[in-house]
N, C-alpha and C positions, 0 to 999 in steps of 0.2 A: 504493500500500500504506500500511494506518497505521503512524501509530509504534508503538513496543508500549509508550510510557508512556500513550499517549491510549487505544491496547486496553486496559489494564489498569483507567483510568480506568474506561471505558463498563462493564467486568465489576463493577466495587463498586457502581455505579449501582444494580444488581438488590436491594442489601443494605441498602438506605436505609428508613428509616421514613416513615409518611405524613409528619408532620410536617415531615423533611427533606428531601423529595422535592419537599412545596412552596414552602421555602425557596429549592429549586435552582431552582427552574421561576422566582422571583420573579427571582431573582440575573439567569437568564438573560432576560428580560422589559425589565430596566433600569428597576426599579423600588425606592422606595425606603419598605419597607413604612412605617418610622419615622418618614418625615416625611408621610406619608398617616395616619397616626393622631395627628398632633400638631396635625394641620389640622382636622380633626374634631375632636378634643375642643376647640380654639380655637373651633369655627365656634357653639359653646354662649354664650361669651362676648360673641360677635357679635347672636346671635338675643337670647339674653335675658340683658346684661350685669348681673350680681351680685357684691356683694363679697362673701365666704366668714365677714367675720368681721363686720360691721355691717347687713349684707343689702341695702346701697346700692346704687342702679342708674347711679350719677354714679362713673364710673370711667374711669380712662384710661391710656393705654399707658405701661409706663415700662421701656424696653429688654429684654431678652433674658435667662435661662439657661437653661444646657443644651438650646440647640437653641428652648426654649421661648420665648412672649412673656409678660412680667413684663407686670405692672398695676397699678396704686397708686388706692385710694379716697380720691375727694377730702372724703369724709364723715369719715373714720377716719385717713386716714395710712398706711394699711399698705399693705404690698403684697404679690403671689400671685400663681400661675399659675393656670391650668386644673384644675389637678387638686388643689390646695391645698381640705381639707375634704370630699376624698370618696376613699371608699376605694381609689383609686389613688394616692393621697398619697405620695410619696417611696418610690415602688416602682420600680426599677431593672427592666429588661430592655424595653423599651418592645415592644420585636417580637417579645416570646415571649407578650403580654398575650392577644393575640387563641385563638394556637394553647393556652395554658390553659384559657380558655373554650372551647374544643371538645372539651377533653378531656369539661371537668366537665358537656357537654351529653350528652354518650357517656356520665356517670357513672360515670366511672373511677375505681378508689382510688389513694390518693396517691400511693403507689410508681410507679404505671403514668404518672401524670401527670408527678409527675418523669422519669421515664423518658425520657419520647418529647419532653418540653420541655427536659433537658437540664441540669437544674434539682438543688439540691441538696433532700433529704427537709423540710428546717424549712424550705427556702424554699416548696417546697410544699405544705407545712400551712399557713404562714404566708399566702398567696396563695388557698389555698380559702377561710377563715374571711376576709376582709378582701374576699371577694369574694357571699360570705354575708349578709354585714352587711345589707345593705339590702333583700334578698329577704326575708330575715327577718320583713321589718320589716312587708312587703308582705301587710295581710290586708285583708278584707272588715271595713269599715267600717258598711253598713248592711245586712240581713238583712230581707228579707219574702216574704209571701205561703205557700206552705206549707213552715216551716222546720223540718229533723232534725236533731237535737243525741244524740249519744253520746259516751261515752268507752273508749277502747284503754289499755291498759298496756305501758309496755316496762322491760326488765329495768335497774334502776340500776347504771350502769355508774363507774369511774371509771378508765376505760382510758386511758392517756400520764401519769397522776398520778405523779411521783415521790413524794410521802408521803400514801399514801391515809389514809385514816380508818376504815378497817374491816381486816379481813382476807380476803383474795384471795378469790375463789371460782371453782374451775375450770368451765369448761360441762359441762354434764349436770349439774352435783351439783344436790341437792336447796336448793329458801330455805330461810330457818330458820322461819318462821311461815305458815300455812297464810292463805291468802285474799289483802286486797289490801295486804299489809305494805309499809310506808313504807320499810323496809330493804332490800326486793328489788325494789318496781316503782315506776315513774313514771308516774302519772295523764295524759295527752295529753286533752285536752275537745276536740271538734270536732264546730262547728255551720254546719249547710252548707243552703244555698234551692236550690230548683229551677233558679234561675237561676245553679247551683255557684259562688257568691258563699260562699268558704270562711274562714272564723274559729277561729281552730288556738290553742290555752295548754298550755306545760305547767302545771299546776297542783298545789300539796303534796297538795291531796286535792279529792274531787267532791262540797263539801257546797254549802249554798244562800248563804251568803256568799259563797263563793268562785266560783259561777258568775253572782250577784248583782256580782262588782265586776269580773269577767272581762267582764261583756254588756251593763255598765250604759249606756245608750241606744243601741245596737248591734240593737236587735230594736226593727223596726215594730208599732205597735198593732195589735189585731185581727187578727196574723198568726198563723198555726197550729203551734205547735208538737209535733211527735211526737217522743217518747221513749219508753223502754222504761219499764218502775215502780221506776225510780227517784226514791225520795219527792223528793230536791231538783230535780228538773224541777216539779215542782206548784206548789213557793214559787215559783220562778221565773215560772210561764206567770202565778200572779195577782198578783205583784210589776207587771210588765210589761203586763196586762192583752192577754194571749195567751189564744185559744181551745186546750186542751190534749187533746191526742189523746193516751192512754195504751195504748200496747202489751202484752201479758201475753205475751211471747217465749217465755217457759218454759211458756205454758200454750197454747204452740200457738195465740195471735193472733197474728200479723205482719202484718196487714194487714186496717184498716179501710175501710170503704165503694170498697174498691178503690182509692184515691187516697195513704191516710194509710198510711205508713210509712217504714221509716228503713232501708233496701236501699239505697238512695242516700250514704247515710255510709257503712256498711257495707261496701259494695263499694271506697269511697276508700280505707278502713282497709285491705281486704284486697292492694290494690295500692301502700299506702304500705309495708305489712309486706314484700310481693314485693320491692321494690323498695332496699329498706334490707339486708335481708340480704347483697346484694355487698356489704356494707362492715363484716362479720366482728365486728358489736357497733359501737355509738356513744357515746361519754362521755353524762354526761346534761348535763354541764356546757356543751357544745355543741348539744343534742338541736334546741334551738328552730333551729338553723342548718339542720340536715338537712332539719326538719320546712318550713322555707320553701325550701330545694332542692326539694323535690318538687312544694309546689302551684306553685312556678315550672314543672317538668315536665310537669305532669299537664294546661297549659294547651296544647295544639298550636299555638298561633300564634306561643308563646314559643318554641319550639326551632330558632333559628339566634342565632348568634354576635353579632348584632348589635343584637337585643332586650335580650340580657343584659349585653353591655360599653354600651348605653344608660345602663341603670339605672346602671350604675358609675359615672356621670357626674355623678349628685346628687348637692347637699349631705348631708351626715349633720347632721341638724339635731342641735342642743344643747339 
């Protein structure tokens, strides 16, 4: 017969969350998730040893903290760990890292992520943006062949501000100015190639300076650009010396010689909108964070755990 303190045990079992269900399973395993993550992020330093502050490949061990191994640059003098200069930097929980990242691949809002990580609310705002950082950072560099460029608005937010700059404004009210007023929306530009090579700005506005210094050698020559008639795509396709496919959407063209159109951004926009709303509004002050959450999403080969605690693992260059 059991005992009834070990019945009792096995009854709270059923009340576990994922998270701590697989904590239990590791516990019982005899495993020790924290020194299997501190090996890996080491084995970076092994493959391609870097120092964090001089970018010297002449480095060498120089004892231990917390668990970790110190390193000293015989370039500079100083010395780092592993995770010195990249957004894991003096981030405490080492074994809650991974099960974060699973939340933020489920797309959870923060509460829920604290929740099930165990985690105070500022520490996980803190831990989403810090793990943001370098996705962000992550766009398409070179653009060809036949490329669509539009722009989406989202509503200016300054949601967690303690001293906003405006006065509040409830959902459903009306903006105060009609069209694309600086006060109520924020311009998002996104130009995207066939080969969904995506290039994301928030931008103050969509004029041809600004998508001129947003794209400047970012678009191949003699690539095709389609937009809708908006005048600053023109400056742009003969700035750049782009063949310019122009759309008249309002006049019922969407699509030339069956090839040229821009259904291809469109649909991204439609599924970044999708996809943004579980998160009840976004600051804008943050927006460009979300906006590279998603093209990390929207990629299927990115979604497990260990593509995106990868990337964690970079420098943040200076």
């Amino acid at each position: 017969m059991l005992p009834a303190q070990f019945t009792k045990l096995i009854a709270e079992l059923e009340h576990l969350t994922d998270s701590q269900t697989r904590y239990v399973e590791k516990l019982l395993k005899g495993t020790d998730s924290v020194s299997q993550l501190i090996t890996e992020l080491e084995e970076r330093m092994v493959e391609n040893p870097e120092c964090p502050h001089c970018h010297s490949s002449l480095i060498n061990r120089h004892g231990k903290v917390n668990k970790m191994q110190r390193y000293r640059c015989k370039n500079c003098g100083k010395t780092f760990v592993a995770t010195t200069a990249t957004p894991l930097a003096r981030l405490r929980y080492k074994e809650l890292w991974l099960e974060y990242i699973r939340c933020m691949l489920d797309s959870k809002p923060l509460r829920k992520c604290a929740e099930e990580c165990g985690l105070h609310l500022e520490t996980s705002f803190r831990w989403r943006h810090r793990f943001l950082a370098l996705p962000s950072a992550l766009k398409a560099s070179k653009l060809e062949g036949i490329i669509e460029a539009d722009e989406t608005l989202f509503p200016y937010s300054e949601k967690g501000s303690k001293r906003m700059t405006r006065q509040p404004r409830k959902r459903g009210m009306k903006a105060k100015k009609r069209g694309r007023s600086k006060d109520d929306w924020v311009p998002v530009l996104t130009v995207r190639d066939r080969a969904k090579n995506t290039y994301e700005a928030v931008v103050p506005s969509v004029t041809s300076a600004a998508l001129h210094q947003e794209l400047a050698g970012k678009l191949e020559k003699d690539s095709v650009l389609c937009s809708d008639g908006y005048k600053p795509y023109i400056a742009l396709s003969e700035k750049n010396d782009l063949i310019h496919k122009r759309l008249d959407v309002a006049g019922g063209v969407k699509v030339i010689d069956k090839v040229f159109h821009i259904q291809n951004v469109n649909a991204y926009h439609s599924r970044l909108k999708a996809w943004i709303k579980r998160f009840h509004g976004v600051a804008t002050k943050y927006l460009e964070h979300y906006l590279g959450w998603f093209r990390f999403m929207d990629t299927p080969e990115n979604l497990n755990e260990n593509r995106l605690f990868s990337i964690q693992q970079q420098l943040i260059r200076t």
